[in-house]
DRENPA-3360 file (N, C-alpha, C; in nm, 2 decimals, always signed):
BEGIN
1 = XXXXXXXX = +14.00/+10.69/+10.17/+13.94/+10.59/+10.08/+13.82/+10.53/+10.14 ~ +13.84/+10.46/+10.28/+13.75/+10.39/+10.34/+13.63/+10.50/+10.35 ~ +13.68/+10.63/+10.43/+13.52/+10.73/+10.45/+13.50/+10.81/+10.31 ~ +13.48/+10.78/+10.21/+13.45/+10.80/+10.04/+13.36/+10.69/+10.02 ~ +13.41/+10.57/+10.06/+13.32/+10.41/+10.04/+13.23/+10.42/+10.14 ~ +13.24/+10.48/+10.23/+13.10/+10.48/+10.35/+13.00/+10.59/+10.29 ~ +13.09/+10.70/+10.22/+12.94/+10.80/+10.21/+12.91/+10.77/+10.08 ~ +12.97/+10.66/+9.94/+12.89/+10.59/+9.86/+12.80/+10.50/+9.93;
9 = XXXXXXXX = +12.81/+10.40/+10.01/+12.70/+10.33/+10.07/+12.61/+10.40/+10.12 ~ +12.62/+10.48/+10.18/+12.51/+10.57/+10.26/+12.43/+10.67/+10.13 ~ +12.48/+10.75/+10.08/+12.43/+10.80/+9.97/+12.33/+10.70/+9.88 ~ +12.40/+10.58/+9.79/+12.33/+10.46/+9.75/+12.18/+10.40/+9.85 ~ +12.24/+10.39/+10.00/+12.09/+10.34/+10.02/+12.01/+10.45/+10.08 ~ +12.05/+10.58/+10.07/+11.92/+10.67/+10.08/+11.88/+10.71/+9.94 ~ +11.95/+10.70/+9.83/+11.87/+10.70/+9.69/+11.77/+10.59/+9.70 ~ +11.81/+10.47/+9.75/+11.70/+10.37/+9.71/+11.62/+10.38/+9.80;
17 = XXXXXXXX = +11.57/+10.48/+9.92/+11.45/+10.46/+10.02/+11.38/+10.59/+9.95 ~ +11.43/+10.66/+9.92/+11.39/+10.76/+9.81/+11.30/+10.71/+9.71 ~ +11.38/+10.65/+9.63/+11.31/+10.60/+9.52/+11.16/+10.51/+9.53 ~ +11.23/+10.41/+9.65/+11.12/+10.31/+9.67/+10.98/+10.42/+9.73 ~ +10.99/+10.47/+9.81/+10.91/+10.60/+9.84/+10.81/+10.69/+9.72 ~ +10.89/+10.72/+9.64/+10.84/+10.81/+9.52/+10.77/+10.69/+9.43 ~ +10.81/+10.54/+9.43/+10.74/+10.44/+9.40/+10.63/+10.47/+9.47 ~ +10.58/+10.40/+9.56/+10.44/+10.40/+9.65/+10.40/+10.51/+9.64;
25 = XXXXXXXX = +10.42/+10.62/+9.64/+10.33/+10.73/+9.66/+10.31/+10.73/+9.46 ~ +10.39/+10.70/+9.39/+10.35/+10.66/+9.28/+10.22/+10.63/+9.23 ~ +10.25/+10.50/+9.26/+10.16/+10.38/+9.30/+10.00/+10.43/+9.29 ~ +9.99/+10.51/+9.42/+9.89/+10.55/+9.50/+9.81/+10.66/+9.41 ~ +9.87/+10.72/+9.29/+9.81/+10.77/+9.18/+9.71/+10.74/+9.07 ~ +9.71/+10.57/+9.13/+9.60/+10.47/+9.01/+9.57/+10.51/+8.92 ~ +9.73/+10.51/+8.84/+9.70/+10.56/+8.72/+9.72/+10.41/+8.59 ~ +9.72/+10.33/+8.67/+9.78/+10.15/+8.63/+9.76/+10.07/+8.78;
33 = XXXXXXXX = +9.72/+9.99/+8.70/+9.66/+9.86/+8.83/+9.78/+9.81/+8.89 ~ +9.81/+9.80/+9.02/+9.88/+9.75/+9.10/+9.90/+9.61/+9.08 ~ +10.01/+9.53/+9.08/+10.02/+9.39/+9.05/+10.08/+9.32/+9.24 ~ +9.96/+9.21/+9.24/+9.96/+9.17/+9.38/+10.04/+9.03/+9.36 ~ +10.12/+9.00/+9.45/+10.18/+8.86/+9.44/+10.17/+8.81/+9.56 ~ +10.07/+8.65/+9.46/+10.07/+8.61/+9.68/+10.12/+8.46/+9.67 ~ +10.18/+8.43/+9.77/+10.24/+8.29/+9.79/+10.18/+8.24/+9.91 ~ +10.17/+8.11/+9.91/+10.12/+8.06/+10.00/+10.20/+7.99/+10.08;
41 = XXXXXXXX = +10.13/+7.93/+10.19/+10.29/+7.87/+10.27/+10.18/+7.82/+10.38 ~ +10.27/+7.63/+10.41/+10.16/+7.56/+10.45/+10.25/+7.59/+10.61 ~ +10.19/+7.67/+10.68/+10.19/+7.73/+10.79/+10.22/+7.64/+10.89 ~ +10.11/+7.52/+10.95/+10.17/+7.43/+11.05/+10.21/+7.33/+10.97 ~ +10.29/+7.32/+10.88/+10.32/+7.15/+10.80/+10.20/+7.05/+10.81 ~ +10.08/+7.07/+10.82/+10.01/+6.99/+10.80/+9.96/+6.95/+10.65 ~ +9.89/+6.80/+10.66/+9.87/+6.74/+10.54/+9.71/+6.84/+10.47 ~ +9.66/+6.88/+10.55/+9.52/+6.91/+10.51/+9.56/+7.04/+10.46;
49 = XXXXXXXX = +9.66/+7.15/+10.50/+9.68/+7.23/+10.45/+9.79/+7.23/+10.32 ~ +9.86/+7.11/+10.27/+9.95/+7.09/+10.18/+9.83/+7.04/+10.08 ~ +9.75/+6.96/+10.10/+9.65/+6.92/+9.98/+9.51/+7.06/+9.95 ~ +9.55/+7.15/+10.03/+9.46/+7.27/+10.00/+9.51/+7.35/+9.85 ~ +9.67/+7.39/+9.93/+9.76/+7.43/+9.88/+9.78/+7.38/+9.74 ~ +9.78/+7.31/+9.74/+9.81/+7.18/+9.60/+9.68/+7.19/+9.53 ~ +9.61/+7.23/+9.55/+9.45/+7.24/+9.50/+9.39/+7.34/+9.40 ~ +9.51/+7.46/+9.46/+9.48/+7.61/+9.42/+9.52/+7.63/+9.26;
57 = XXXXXXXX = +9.42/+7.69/+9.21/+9.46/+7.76/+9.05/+9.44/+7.90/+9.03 ~ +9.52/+7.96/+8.93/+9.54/+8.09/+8.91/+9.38/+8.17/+8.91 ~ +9.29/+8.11/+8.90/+9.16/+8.19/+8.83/+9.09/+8.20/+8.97 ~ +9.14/+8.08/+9.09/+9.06/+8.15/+9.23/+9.08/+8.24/+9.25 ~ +9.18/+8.38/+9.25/+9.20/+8.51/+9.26/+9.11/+8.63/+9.22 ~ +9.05/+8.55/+9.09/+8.99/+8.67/+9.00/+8.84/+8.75/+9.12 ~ +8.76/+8.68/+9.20/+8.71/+8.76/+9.31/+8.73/+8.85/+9.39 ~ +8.84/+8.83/+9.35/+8.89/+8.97/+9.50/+8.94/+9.04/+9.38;
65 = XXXXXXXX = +9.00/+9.01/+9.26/+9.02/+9.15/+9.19/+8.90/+9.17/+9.13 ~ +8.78/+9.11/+9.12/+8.64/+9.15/+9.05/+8.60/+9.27/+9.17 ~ +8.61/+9.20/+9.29/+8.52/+9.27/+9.41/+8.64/+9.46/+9.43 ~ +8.72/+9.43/+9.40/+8.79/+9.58/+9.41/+8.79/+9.64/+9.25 ~ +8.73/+9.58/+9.18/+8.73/+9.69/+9.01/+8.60/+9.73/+9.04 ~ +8.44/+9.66/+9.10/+8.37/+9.67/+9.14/+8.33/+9.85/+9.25 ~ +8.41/+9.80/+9.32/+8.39/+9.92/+9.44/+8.51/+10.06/+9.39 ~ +8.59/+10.00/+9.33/+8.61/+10.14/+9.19/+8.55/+10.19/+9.14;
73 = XXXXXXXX = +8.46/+10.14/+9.11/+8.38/+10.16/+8.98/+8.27/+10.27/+9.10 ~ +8.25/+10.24/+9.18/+8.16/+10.32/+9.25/+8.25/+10.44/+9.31 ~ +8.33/+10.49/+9.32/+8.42/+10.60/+9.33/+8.47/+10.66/+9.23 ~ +8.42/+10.61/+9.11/+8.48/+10.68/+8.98/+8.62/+10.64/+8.94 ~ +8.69/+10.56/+9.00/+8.83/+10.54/+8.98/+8.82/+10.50/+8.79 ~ +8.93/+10.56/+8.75/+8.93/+10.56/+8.62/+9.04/+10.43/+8.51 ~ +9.07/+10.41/+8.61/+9.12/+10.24/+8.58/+9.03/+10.14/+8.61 ~ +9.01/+10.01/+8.50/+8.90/+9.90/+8.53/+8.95/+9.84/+8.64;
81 = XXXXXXXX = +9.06/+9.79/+8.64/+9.08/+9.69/+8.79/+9.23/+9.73/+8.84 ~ +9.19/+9.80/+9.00/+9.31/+9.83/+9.04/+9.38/+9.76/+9.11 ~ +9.35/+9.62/+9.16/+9.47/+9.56/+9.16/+9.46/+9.41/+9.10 ~ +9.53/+9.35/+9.05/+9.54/+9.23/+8.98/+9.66/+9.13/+9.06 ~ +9.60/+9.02/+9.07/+9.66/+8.89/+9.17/+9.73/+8.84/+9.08 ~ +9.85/+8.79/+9.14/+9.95/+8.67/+9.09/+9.95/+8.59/+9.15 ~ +9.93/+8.43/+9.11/+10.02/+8.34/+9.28/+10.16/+8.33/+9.23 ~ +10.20/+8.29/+9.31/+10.38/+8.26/+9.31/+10.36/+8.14/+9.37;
89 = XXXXXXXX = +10.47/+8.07/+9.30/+10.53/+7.93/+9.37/+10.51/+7.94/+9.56 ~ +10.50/+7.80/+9.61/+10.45/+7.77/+9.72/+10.60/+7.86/+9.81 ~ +10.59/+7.88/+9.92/+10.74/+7.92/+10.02/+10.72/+7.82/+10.11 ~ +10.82/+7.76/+10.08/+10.86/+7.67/+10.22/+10.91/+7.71/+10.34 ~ +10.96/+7.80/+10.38/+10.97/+7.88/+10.54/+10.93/+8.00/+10.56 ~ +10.88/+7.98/+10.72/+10.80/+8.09/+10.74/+10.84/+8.18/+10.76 ~ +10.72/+8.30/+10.74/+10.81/+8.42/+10.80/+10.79/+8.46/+10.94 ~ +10.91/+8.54/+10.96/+10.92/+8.59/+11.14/+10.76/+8.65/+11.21;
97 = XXXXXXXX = +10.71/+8.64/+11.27/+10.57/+8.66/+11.34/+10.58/+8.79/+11.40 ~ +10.48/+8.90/+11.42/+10.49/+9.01/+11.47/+10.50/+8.99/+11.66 ~ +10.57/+9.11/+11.71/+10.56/+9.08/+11.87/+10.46/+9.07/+11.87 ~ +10.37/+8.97/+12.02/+10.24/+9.03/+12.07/+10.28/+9.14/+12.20 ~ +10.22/+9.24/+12.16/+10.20/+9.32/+12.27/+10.32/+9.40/+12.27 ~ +10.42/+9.38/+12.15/+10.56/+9.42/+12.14/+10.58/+9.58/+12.17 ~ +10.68/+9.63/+12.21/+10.73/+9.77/+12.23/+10.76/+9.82/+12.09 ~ +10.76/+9.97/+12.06/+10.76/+10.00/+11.94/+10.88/+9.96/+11.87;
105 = XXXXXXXX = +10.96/+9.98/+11.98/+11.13/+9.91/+11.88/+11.09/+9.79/+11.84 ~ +11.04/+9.69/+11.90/+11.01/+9.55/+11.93/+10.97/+9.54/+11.75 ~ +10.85/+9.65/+11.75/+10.77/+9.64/+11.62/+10.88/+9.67/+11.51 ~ +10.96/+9.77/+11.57/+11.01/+9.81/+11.45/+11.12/+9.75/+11.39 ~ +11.17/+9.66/+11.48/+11.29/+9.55/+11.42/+11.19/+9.41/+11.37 ~ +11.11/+9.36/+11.40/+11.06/+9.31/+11.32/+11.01/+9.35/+11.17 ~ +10.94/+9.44/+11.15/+10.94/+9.51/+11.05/+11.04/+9.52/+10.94 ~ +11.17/+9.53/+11.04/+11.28/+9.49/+10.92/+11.31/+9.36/+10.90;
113 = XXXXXXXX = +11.28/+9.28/+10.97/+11.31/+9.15/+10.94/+11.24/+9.12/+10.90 ~ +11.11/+9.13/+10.88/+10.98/+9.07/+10.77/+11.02/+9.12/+10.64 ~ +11.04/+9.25/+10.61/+11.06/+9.29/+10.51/+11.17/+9.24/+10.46 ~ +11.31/+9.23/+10.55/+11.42/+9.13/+10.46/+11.41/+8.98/+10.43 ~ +11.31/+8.98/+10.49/+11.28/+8.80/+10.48/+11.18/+8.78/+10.37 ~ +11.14/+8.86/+10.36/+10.99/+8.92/+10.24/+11.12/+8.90/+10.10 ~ +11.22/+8.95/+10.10/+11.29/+9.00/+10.01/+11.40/+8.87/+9.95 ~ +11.39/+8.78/+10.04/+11.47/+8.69/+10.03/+11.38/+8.52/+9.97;
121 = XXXXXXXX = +11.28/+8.58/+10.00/+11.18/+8.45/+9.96/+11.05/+8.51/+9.88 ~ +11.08/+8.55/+9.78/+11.00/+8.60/+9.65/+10.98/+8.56/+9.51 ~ +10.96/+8.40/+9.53/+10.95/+8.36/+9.41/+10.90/+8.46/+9.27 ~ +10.93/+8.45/+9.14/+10.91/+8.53/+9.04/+10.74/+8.49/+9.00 ~ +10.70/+8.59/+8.97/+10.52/+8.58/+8.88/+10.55/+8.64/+8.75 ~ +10.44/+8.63/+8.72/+10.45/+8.63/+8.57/+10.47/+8.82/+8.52 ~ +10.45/+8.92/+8.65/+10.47/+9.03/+8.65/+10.52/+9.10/+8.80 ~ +10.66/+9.17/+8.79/+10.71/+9.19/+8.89/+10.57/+9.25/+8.97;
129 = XXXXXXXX = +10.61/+9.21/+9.09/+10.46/+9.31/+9.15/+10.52/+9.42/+9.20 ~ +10.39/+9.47/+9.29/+10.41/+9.62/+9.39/+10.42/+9.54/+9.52 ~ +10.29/+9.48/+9.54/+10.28/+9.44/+9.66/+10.30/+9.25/+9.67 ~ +10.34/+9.21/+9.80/+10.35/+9.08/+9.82/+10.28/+9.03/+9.97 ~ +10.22/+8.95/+9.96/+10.11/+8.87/+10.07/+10.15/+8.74/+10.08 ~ +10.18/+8.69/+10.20/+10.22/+8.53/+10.19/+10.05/+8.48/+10.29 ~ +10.05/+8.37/+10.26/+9.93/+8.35/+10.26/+9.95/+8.25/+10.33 ~ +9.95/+8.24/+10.49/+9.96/+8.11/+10.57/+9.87/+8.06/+10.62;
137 = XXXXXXXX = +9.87/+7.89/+10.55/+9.77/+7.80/+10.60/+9.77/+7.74/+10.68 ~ +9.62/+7.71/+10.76/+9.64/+7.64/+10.87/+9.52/+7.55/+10.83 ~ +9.61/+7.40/+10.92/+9.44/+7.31/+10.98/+9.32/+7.37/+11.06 ~ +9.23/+7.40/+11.03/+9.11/+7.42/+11.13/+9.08/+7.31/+11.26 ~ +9.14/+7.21/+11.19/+9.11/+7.09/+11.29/+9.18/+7.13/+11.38 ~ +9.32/+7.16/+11.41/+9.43/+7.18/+11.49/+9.42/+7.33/+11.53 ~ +9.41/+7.40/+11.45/+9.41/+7.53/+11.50/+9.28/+7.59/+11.49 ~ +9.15/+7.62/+11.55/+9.04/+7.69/+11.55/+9.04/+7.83/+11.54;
145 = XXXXXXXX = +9.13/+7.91/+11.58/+9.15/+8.05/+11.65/+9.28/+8.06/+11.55 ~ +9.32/+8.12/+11.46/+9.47/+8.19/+11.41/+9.53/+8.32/+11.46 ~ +9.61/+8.33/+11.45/+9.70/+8.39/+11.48/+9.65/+8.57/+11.42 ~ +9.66/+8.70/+11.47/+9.61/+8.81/+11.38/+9.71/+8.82/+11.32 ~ +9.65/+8.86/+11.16/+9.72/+8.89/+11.01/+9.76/+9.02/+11.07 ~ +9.84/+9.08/+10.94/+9.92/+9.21/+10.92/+9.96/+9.24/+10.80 ~ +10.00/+9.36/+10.73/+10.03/+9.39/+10.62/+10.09/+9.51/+10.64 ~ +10.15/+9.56/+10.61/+10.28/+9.69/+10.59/+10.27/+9.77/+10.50;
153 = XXXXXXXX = +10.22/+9.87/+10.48/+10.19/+10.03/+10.38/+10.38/+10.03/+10.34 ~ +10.43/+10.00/+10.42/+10.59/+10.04/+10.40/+10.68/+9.93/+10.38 ~ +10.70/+9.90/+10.25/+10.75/+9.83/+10.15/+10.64/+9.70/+10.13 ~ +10.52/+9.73/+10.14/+10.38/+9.68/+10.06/+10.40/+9.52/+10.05 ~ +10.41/+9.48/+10.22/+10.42/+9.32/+10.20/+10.30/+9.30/+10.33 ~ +10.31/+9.15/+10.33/+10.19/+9.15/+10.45/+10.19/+8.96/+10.47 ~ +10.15/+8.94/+10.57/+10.13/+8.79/+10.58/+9.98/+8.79/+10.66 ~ +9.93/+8.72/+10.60/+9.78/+8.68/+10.62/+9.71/+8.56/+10.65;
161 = XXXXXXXX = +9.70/+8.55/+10.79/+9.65/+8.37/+10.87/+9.55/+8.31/+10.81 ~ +9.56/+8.21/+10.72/+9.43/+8.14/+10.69/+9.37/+8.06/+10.74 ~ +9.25/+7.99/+10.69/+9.23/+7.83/+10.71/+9.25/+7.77/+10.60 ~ +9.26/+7.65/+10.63/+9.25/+7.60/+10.44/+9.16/+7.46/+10.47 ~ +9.08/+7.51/+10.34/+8.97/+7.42/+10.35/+8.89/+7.53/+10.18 ~ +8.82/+7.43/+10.17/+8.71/+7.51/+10.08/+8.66/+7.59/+10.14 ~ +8.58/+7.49/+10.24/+8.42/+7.59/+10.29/+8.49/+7.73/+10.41 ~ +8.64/+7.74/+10.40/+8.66/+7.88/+10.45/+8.68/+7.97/+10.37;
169 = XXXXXXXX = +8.65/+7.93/+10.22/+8.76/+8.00/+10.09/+8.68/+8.14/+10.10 ~ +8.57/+8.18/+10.14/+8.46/+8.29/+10.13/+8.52/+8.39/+10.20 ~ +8.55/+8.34/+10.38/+8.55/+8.43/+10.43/+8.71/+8.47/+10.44 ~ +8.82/+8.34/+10.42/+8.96/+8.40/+10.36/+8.99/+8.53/+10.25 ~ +8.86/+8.51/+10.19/+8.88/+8.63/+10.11/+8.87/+8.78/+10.14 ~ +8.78/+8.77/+10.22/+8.77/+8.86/+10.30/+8.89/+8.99/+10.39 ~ +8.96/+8.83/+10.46/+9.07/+8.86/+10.50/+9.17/+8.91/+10.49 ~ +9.17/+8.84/+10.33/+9.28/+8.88/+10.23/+9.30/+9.04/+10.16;
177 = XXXXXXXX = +9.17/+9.07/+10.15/+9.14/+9.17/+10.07/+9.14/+9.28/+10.21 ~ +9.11/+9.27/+10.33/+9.19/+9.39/+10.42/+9.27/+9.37/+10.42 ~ +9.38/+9.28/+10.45/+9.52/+9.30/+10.46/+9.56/+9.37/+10.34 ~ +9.46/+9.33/+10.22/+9.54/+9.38/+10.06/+9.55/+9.56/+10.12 ~ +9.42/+9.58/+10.15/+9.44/+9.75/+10.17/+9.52/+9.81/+10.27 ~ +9.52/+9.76/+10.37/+9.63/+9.75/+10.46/+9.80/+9.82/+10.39 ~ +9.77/+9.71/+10.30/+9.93/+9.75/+10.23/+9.92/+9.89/+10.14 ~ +9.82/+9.93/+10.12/+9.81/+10.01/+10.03/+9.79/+10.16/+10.15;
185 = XXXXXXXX = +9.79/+10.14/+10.28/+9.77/+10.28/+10.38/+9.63/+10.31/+10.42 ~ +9.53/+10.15/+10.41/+9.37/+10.18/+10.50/+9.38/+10.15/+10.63 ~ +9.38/+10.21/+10.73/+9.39/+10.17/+10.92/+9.23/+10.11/+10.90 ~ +9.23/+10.02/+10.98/+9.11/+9.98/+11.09/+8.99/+10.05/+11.09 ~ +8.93/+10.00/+11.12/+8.85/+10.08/+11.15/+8.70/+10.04/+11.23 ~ +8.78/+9.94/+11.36/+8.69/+9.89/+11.50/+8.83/+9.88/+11.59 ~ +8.68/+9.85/+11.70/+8.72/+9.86/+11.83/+8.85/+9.69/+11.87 ~ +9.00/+9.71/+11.90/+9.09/+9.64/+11.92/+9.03/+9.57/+12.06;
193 = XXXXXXXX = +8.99/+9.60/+12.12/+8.92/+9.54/+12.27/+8.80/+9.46/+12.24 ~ +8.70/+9.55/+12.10/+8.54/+9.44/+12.18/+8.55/+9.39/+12.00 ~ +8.60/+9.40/+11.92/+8.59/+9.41/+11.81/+8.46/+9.43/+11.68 ~ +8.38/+9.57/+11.77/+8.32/+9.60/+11.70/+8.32/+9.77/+11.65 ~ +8.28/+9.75/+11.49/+8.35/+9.85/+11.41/+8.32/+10.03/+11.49 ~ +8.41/+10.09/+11.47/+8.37/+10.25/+11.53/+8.27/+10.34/+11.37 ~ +8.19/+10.37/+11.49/+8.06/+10.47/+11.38/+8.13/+10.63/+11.41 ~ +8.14/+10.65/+11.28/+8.06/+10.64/+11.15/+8.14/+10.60/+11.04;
201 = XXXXXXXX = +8.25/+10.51/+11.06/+8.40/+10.52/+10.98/+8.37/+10.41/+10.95 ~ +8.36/+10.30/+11.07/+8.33/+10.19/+11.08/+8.21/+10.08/+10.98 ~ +8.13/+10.20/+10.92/+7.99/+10.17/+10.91/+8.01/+10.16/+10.76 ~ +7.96/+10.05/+10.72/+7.91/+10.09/+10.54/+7.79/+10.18/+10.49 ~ +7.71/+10.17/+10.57/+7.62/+10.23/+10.54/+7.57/+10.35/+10.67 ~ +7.66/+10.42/+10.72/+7.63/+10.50/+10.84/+7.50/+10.62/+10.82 ~ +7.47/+10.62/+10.71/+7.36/+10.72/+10.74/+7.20/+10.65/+10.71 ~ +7.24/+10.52/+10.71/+7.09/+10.45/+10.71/+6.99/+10.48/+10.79;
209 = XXXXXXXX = +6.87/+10.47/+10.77/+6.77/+10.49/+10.87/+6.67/+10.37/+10.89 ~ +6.69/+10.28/+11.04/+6.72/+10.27/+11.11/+6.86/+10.27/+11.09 ~ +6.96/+10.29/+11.16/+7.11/+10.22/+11.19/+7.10/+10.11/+11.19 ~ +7.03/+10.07/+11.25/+7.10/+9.90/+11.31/+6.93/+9.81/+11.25 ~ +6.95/+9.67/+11.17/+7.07/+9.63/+11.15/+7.14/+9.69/+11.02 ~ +7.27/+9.70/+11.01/+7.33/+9.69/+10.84/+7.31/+9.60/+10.78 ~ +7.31/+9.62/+10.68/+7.36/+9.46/+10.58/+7.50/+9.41/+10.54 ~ +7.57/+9.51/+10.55/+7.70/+9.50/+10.46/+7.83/+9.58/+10.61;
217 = XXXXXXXX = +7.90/+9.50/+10.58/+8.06/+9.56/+10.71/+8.14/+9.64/+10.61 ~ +8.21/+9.76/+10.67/+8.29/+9.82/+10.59/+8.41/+9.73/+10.60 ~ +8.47/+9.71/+10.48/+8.58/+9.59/+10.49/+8.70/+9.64/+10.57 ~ +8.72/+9.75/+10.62/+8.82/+9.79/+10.69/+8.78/+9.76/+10.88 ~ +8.67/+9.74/+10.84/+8.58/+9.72/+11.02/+8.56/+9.59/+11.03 ~ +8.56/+9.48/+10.91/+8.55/+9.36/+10.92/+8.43/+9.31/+11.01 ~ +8.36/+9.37/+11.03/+8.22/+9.31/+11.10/+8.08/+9.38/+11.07 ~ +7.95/+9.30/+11.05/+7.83/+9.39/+11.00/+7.75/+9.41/+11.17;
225 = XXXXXXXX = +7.76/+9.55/+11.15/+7.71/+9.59/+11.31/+7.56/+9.58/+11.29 ~ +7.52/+9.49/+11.39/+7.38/+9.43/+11.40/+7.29/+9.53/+11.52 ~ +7.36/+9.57/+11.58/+7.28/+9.68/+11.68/+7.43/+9.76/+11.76 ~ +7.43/+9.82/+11.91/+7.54/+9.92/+11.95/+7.63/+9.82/+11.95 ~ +7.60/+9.67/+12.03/+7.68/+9.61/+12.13/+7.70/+9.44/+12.05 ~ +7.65/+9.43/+11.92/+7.65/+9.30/+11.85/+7.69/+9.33/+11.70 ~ +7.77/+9.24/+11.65/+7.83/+9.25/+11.52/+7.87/+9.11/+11.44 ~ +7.82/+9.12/+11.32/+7.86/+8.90/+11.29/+7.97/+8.93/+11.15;
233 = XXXXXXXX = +8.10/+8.84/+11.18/+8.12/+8.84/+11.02/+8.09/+8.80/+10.92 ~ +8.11/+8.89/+10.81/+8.02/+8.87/+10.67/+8.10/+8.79/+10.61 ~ +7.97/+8.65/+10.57/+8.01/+8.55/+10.51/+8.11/+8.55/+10.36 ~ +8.12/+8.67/+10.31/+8.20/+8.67/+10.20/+8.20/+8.86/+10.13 ~ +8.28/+8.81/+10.07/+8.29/+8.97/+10.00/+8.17/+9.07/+9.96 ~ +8.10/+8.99/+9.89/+7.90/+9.03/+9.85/+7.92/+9.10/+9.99 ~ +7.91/+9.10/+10.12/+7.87/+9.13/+10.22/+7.94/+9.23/+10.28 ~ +8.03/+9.28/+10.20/+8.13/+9.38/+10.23/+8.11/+9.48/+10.10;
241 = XXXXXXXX = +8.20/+9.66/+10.20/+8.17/+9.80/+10.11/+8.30/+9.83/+10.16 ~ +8.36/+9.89/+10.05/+8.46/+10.03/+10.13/+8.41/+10.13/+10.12 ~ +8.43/+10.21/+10.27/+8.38/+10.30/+10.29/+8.49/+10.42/+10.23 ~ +8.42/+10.58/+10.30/+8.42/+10.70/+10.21/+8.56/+10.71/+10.27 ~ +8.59/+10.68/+10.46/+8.72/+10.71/+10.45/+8.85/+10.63/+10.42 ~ +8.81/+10.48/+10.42/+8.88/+10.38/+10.34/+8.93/+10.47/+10.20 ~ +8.84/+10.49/+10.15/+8.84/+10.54/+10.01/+8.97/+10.66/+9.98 ~ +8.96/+10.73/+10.10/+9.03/+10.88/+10.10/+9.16/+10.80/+10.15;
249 = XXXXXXXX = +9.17/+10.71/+10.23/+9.34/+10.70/+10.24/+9.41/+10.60/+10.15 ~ +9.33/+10.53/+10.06/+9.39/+10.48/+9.97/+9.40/+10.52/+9.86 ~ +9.36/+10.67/+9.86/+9.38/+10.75/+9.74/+9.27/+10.74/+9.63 ~ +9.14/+10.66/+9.66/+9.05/+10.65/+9.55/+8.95/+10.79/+9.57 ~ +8.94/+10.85/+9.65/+8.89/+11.01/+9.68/+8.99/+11.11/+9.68 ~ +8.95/+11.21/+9.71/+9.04/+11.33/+9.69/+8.99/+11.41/+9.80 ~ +9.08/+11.50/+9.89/+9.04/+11.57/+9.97/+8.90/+11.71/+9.89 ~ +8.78/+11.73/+9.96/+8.72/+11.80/+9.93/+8.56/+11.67/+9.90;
257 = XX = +8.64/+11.55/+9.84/+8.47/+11.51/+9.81/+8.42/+11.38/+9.91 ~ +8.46/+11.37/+10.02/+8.39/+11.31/+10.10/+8.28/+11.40/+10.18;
% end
């Protein structure tokens, strides 16, 4: 009786890693806009980040879904806007923090506990989503330097360091919108040591002539390379491209036309 009840449990949750699987690679067919759900969460309990928080209305989103129907539109993608924002009610606790410097296990048990803790603190939006982003605020006064974001291709959640303030809302967006791709299967694309972007992946415009300076940072390299050895970040999304190979791992290319 008991080993019949084990290989229903076991059978049952490899149908659902299955399914959730054939979901995302789904997904990744943009054949229907992705629905993003983001919650925010006042990160150090501070007052300047709870009256940020408290500040926020549904239509500040619409930039970052303008700025990605936008750079669809320049790959031909055949949907108007492929991903569309929700906020969700505020979360009151945080989620578990990635190791620094962690060992792969290290990574990989956190990964399950973000993702169960992802699953347990999911306020409802007005449309079940695909993907979920918690959005943690901080004082700038108190905290100058944040903590590095992350986001997960594998079960399409992500938590993302902010500031909260107005005059950071430009380049938060920024932020937000790599980690969004992040969840969707775009890697990096700079240097982890000096943090300036790798050419020619790196580059929004890599076949410019001169090279250097750019105007615009590939949002996956998050910095506009000013010459070999100097790079500034771009004050806001205007100032950001996805590039060709961005493009190919989030499925808006197809092997053969880069």
């Amino acid at each position: 009786m008991w080993r019949k009840l084990r290989i229903l449990i076991l059978l049952f949750i490899l149908a659902t890693v299955a399914h959730r699987a054939w979901l995302e690679t789904h997904d990744l067919e943009w054949q229907d806009s992705l629905y993003v759900a983001v919650y925010p969460v006042n990160a150090d309990g501070s007052s300047a980040a709870g009256r940020y928080i408290d500040s926020f209305d549904a239509g500040q989103w619409q930039e970052i879904g303008d700025y990605f129907a936008e750079e669809a539109q320049r790959y031909g993608l055949h949907i108007r806007t492929p991903f569309q924002l929700r906020q969700g009610a505020e979360v009151d606790y945080l989620p578990p923090q990635p190791p620094q410097n962690g060992t792969v296990l290290q990574t990989i048990i956190w990964s399950l506990h973000f993702r169960w803790w992802a699953w347990r603190n999911s306020p409802p939006v007005s449309v079940p989503p695909s993907i979920k982003l918690y959005l943690l605020y901080y004082d700038p006064e108190q905290y100058p330097v944040l903590p590095h974001s992350t986001a997960l291709s594998k079960g399409r959640v992500g938590l993302v360091n902010l500031f909260a303030g107005e005059r950071h809302a430009a380049q938060n967006a920024v932020v937000l919108a790599h980690e969004l791709l992040h969840a969707v299967g775009a890697s990096d694309k700079y240097d982890l040591a000096s943090g300036l972007p790798h050419y020619p992946q790196g580059y929004a415009e890599p076949d410019r002539q001169p090279v250097y300076p750019q105007d615009y940072a590939e949002l996956m390299a998050g910095r506009v390379p000013l010459s070999t050895s100097k790079a500034a970040i771009p004050a806001s999304l205007a100032y950001t491209l996805i590039g060709e190979q961005t493009a190919a791992e989030i499925g808006w290319m197809r092997k053969g036309e880069q």
